[in-house]
C-alpha positions as CSV (number, residue, x, y, z in Angstrom):
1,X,0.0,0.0,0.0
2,X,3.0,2.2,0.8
3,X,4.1,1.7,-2.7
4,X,0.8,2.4,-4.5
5,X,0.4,5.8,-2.2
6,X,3.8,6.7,-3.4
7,X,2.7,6.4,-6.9
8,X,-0.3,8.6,-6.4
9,X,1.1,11.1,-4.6
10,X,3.0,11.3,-7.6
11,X,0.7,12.0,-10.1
12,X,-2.2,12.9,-7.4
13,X,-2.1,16.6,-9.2
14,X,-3.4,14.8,-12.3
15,X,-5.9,12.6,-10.3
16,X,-7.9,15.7,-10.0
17,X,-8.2,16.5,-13.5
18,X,-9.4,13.2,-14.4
19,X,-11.9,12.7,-11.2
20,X,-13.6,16.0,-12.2
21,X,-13.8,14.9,-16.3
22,X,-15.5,11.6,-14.6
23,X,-18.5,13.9,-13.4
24,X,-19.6,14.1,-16.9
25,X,-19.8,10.6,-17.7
26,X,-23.1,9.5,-18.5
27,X,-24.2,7.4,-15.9
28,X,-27.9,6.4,-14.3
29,X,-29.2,8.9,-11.9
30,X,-29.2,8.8,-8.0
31,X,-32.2,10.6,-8.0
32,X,-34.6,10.5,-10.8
33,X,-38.2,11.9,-11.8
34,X,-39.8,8.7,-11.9
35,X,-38.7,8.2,-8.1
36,X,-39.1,12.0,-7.1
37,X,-41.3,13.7,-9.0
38,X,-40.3,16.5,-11.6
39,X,-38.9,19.0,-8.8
40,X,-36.1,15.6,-8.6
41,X,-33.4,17.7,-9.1
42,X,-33.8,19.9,-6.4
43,X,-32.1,16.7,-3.9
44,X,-29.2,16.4,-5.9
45,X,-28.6,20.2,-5.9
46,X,-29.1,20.5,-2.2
47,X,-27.5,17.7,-1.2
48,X,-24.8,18.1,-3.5
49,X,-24.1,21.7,-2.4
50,X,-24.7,21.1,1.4
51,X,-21.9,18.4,1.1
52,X,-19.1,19.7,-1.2
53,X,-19.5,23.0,0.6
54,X,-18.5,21.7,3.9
55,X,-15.7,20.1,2.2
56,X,-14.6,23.4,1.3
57,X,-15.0,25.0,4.9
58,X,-13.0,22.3,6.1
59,X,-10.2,23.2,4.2
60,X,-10.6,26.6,4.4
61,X,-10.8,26.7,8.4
62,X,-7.8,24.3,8.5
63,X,-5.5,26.5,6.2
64,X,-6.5,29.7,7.9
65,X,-5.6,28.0,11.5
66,X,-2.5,26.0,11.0
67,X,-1.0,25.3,7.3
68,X,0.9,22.2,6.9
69,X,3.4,22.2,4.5
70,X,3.4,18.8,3.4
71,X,2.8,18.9,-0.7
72,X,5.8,16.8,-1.6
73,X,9.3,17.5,-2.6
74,X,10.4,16.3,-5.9
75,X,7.4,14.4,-6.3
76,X,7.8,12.9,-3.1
77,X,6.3,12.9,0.4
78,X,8.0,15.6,2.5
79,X,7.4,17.6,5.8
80,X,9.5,20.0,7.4
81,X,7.7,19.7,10.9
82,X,5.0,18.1,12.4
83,X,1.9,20.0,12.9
84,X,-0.8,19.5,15.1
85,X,-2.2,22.8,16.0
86,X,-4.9,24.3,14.6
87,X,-7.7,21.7,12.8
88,X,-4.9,19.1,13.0
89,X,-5.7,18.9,16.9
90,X,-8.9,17.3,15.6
91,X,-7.8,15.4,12.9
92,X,-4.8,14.1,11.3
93,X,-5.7,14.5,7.7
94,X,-8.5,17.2,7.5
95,X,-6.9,18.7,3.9
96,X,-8.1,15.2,2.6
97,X,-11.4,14.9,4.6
98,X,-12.2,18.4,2.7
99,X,-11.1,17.1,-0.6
100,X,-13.2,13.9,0.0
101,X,-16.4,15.7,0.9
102,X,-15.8,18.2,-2.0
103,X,-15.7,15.7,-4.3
104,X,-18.5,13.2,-3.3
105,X,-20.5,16.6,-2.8
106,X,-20.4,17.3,-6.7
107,X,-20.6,13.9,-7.6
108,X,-24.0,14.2,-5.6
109,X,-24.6,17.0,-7.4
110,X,-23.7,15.5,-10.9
111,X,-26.7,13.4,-9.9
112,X,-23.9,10.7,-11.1
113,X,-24.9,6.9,-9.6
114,X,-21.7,5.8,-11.2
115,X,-19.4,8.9,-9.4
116,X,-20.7,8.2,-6.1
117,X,-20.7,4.4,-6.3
118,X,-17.8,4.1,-8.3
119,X,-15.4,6.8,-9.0
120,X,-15.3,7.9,-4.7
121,X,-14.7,4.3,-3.8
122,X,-11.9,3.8,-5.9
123,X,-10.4,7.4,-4.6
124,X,-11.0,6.5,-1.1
125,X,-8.3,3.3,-1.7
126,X,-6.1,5.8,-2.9
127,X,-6.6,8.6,-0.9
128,X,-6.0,5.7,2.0
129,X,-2.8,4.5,0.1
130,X,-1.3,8.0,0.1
131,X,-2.1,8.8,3.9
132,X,0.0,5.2,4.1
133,X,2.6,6.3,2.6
134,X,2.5,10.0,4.2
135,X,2.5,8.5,7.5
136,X,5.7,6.2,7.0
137,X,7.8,8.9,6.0
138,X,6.4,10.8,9.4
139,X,6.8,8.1,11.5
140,X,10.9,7.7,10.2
141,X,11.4,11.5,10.3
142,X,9.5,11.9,13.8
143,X,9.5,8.7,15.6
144,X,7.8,8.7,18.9
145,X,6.0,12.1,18.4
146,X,4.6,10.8,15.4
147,X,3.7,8.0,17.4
148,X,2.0,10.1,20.4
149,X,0.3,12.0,17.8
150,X,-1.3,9.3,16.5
151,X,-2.3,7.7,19.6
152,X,-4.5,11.0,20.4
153,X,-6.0,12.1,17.1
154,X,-8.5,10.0,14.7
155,X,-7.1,9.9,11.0
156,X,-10.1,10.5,9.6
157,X,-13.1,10.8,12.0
158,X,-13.4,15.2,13.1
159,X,-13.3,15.0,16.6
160,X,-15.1,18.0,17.6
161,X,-14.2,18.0,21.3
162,X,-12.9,20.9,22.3
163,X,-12.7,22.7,19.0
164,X,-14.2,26.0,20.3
165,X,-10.9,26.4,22.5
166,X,-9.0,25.2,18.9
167,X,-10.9,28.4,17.3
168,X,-10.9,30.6,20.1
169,X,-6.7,30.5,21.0
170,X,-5.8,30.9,17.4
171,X,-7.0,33.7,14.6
172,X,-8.1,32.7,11.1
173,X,-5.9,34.1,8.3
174,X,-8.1,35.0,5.5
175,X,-5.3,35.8,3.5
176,X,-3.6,32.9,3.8
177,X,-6.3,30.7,2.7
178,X,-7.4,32.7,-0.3
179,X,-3.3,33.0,-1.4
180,X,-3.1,29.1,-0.9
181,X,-6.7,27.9,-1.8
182,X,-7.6,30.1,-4.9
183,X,-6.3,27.8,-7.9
184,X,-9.0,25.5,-6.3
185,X,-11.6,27.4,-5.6
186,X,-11.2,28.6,-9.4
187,X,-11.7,24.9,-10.4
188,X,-14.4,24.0,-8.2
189,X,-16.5,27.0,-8.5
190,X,-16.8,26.7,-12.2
191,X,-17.0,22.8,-12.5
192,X,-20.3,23.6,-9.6
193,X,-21.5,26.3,-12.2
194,X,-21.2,24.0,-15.3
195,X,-23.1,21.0,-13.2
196,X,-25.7,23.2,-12.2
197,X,-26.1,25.3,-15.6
198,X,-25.8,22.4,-18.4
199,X,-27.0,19.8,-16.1
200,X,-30.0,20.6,-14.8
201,X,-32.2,22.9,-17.8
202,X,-34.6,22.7,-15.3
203,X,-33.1,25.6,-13.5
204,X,-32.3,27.9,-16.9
205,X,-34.5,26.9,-19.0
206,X,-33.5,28.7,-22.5
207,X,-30.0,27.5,-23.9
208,X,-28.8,30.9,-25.5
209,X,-29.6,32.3,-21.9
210,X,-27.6,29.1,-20.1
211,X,-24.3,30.2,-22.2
212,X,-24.7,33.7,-20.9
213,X,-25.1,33.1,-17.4
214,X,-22.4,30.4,-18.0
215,X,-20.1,32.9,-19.4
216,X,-21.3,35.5,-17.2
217,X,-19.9,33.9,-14.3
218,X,-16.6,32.1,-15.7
219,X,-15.5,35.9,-16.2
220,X,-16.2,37.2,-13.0
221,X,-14.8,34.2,-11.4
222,X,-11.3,34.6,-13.9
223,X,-11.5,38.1,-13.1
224,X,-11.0,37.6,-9.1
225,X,-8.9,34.6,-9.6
226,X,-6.3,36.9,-11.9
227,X,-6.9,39.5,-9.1
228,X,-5.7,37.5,-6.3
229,X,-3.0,35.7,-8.0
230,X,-1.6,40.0,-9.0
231,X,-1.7,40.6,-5.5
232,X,-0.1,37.5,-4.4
233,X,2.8,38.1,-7.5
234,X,3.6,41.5,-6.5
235,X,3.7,41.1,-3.0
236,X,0.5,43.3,-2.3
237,X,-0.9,40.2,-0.7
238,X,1.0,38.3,1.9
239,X,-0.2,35.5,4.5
240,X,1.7,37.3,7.2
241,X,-0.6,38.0,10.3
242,X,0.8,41.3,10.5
């Protein structure tokens, strides 16, 4: 498993581009008019939104707590120190518990039986093998804290105990999460948007209008996303909590 994780970590960049190409692969529906009447698609939406939303807020609260640098050097696992403030008090591996509910949260909303039944099994394994292979190369670079840390914290399970002293000892950097978090909030925003606008006609119900609105809102999403990344280029933007 150590192996296989290594592999994916690898490539785990790519992963992404390929699970979110999967959520327009025809594929019977989770919920369907015959079983829910014609307003059907208003429990996929919900659902969907309600899920991959508090993927999101995971992530976000966990970045603007207590970053972990942990993306890999050369293509490899790598971590210059062990954190386990912030969200990571709670959880070992909350980054991937966000990514996880993201994902299943626009599969839901792809209304995609094959995506949720599927696709997120298969990129549980792997998600599983990579957290393998993360936590070997902790455990050899950190030993017994490793080891302790462990023992105390659930790797995936949120333990919620005691989180309103995590939140209320430490201050959320904003910046921070919207300098380290804006390439995917660019990528999920508009893959939500596409589900929602070419999906469902139910919701827009002329097709000359649906390209407007689509295009309407890639531009002002592209517009803030080439925003932030000027004022993270130039310096104007920093994650310092100054």
């Amino acid at each position: 498993m150590i192996a296989i994780g290594n592999f994916f970590f690898k490539y785990r960049n790519n992963l992404f581009i390929i699970l979110y190409l999967l959520l327009f692969l025809p594929s019977p529906q989770l919920f369907s008019p015959g079983q829910f009447g014609p307003a059907y698609y208003l429990y996929p939406v919900i659902l969907g939104l309600l899920v991959t939303f508090s993927g999101e807020i995971i992530r976000g609260v966990t970045i603007g707590l207590a970053y972990i640098i942990r993306g890999g050097r050369d293509k490899k696992v790598y971590a210059e120190t062990l954190v386990t403030e912030g969200i990571f008090r709670h959880c070992r591996n909350p980054l991937y518990v966000g990514n996880i509910l993201m994902l299943l949260g626009v599969g839901i909303l792809a209304n995609s039986l094959i995506y949720v039944g599927i696709v997120m099994p298969l990129f549980l394994f792997i998600y599983q093998a990579i957290v393998l292979a993360e936590e070997n190369f902790l455990r050899n670079k950190f030993g017994t804290q490793f080891d302790a840390y462990c023992s105390r914290v659930n790797r995936w399970l949120i333990n919620f105990s005691g989180i309103s002293e995590t939140f209320k000892d430490m201050r959320f950097n904003y910046k921070r999460w919207l300098l380290k978090e804006y390439n995917t909030l660019l990528v999920w925003l508009i893959g939500i948007v596409s589900i929602l606008i070419f999906k469902y006609p139910e919701i827009i119900r002329n097709a000359d209008n649906r390209i407007v609105v689509f295009a309407g809102i890639v531009l002002v999403l592209g517009a803030l996303y080439a925003y932030v990344r000027h004022l993270k280029k130039s310096g104007k933007m920093t994650d310092s909590m100054a």
